[in-house]
Backbone as CSV, one residue per row, in Angstrom:
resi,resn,N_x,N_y,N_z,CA_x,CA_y,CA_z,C_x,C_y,C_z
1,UNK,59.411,-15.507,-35.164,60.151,-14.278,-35.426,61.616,-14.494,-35.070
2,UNK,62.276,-14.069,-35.960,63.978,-14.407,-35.539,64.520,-12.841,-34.965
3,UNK,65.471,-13.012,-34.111,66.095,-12.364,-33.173,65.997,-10.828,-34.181
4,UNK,66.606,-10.790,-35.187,66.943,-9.680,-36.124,65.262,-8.796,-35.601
5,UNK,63.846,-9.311,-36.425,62.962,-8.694,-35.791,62.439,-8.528,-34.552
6,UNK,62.735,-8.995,-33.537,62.200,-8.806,-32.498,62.997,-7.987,-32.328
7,UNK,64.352,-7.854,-32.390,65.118,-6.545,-31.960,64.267,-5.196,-32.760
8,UNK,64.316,-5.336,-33.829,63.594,-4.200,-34.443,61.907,-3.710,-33.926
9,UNK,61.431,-4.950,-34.007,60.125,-4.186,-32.675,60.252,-3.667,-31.386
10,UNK,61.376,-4.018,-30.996,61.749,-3.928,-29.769,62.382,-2.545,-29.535
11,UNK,63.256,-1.937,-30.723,63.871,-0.621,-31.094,62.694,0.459,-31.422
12,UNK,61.806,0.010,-32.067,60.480,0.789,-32.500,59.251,1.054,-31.519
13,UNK,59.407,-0.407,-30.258,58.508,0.463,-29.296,59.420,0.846,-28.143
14,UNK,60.299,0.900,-28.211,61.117,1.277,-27.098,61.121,3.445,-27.719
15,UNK,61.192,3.403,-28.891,61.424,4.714,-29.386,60.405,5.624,-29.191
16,UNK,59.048,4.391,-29.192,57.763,5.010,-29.290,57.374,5.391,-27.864
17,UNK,57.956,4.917,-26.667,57.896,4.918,-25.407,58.835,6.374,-24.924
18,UNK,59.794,6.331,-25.794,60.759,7.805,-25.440,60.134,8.958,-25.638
19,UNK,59.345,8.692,-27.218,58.432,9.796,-27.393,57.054,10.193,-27.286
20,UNK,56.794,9.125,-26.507,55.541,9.513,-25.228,55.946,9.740,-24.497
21,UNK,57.130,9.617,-23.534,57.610,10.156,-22.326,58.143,11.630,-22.548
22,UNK,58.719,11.827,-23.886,58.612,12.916,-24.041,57.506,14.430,-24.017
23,UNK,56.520,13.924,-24.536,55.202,14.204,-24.852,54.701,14.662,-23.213
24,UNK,54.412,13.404,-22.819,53.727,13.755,-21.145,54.829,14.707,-20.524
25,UNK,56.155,14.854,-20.896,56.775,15.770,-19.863,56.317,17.270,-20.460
26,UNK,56.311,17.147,-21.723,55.579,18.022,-22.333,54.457,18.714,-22.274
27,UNK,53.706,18.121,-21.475,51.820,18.041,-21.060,52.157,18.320,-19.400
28,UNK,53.181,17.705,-18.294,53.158,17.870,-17.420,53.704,19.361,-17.240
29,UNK,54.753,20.356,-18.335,54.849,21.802,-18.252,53.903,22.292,-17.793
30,UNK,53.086,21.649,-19.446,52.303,22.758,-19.755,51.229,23.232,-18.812
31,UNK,50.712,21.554,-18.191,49.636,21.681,-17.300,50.180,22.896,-16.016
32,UNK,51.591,22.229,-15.410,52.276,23.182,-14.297,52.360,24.817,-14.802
33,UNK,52.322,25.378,-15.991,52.465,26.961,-16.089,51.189,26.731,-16.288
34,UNK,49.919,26.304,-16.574,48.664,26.833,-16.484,48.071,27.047,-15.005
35,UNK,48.332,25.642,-14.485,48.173,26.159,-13.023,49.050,27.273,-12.210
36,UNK,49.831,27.741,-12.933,50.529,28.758,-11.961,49.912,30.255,-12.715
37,UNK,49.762,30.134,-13.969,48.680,31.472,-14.697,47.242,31.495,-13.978
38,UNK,46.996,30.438,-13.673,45.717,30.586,-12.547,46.000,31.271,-11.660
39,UNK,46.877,30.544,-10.647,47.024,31.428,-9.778,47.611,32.303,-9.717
40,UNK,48.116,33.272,-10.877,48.297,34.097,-10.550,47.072,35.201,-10.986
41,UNK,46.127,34.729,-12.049,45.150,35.202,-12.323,43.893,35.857,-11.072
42,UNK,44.210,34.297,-9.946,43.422,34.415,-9.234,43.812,35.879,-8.305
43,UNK,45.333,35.645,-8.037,45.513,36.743,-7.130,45.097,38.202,-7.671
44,UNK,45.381,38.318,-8.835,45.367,39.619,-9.817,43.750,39.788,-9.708
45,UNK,42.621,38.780,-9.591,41.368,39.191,-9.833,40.944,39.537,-8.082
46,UNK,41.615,38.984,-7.082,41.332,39.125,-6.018,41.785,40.608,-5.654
47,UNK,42.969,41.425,-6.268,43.408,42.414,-5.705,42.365,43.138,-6.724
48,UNK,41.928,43.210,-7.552,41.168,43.935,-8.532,39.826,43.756,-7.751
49,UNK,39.432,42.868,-6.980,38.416,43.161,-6.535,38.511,43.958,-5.138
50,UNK,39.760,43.816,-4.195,39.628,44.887,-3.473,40.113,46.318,-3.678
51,UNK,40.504,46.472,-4.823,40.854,47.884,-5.231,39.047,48.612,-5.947
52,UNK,38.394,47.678,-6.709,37.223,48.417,-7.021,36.256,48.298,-5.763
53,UNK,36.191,47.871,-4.623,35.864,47.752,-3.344,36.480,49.200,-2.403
54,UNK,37.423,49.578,-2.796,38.108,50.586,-2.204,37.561,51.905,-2.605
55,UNK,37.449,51.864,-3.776,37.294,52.740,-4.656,36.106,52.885,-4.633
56,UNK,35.191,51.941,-4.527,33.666,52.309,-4.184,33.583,53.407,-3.176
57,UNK,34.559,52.523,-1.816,34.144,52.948,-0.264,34.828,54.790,-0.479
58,UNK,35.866,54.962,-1.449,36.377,56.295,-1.543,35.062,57.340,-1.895
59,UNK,34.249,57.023,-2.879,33.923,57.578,-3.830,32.371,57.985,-2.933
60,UNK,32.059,56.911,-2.476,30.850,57.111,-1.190,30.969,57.907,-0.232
61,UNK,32.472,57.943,0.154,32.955,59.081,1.635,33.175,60.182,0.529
62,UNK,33.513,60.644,-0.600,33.924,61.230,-1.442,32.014,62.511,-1.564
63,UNK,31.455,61.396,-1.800,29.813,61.887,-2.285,29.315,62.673,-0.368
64,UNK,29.557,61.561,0.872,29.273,61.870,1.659,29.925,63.308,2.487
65,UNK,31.313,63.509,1.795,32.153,64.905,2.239,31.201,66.027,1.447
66,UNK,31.290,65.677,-0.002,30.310,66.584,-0.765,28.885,66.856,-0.325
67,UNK,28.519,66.146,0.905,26.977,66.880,0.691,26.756,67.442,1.896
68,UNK,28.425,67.358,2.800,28.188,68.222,4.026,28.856,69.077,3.897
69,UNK,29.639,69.504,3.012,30.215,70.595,2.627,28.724,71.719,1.689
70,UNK,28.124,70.586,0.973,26.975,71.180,0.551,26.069,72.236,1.476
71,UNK,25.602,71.364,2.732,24.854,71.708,3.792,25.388,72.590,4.549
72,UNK,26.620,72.899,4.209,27.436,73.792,5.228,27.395,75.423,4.359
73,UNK,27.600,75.200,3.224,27.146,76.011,2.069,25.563,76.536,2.326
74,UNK,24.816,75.804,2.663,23.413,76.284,2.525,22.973,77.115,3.427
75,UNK,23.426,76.264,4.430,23.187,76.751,6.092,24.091,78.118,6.342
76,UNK,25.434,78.118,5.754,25.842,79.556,6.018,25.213,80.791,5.003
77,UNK,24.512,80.331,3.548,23.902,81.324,2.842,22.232,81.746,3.770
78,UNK,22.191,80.614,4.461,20.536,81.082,4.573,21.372,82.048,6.219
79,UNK,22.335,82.324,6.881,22.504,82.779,7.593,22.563,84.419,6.966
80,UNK,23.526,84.520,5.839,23.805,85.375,5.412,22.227,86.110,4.421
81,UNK,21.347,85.158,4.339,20.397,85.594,3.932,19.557,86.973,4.827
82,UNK,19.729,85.951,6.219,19.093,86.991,7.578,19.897,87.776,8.168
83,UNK,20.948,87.922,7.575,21.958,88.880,8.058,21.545,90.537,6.617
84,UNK,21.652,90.133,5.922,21.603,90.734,4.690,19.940,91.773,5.303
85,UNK,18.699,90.711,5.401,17.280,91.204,5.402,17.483,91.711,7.042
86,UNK,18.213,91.423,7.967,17.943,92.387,9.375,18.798,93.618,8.738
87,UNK,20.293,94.035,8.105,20.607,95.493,7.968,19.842,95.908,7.157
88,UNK,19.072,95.162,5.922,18.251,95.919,5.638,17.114,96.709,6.097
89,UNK,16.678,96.069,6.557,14.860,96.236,7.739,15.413,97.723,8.672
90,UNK,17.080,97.808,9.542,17.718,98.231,9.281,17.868,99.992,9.430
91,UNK,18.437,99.731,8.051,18.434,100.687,7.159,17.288,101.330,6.497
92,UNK,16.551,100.847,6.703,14.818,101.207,6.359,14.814,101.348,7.205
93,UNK,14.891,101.550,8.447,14.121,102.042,10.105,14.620,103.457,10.213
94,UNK,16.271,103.564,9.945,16.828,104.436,10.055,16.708,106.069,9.045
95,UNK,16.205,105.323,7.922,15.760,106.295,6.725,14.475,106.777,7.002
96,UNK,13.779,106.082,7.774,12.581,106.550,8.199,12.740,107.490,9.193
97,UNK,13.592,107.623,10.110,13.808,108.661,11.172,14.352,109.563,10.552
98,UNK,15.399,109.364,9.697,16.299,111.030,8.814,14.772,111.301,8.197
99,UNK,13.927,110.933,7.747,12.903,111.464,7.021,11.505,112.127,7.873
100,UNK,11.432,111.614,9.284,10.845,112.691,9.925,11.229,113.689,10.632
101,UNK,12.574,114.075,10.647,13.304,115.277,11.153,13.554,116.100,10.073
């Protein structure tokens, strides 16, 4: 091979070497913003899991306020129940006395 071609192979893999080095810097981005979309994925799925964790624990104290507010409801109607049936009983004792005079 005379000088003329070896320079020319020499120009052609030297070019071919620029644009693989190009390439891998290309691949080394890409790889670096995927790993950083991970992690940021990761953080985003980690706070998403303690927000539906939160939101559970709300919704449980949420159910648990509701059923003592419930019981508090019940317990003061069944008071008002025996409040209601003693003035009545009452008032029937008393109608019974205007009615034997």
């Amino acid at each position: 091979l005379n000088l003329s071609t070896k320079k020319s192979i020499f120009d052609t893999q030297l070019a071919q070497c620029i644009g693989l080095r190009k390439q891998l810097v290309v691949l080394e981005n890409t790889v670096n913003n995927m790993k950083k979309q991970k992690e940021d994925l990761s953080v985003e799925l980690s706070c998403t899991k303690k927000e539906l964790q939160q939101s559970k624990e709300n919704m449980v104290n949420q159910k648990k306020d509701a059923w003592n507010v419930l019981s508090a409801v019940k317990t003061k109607h069944a008071k008002l129940v025996a409040k209601l049936e003693l003035d009545i009983q009452t008032v029937e004792a008393a109608k019974r006395e205007l009615e034997k005079d």
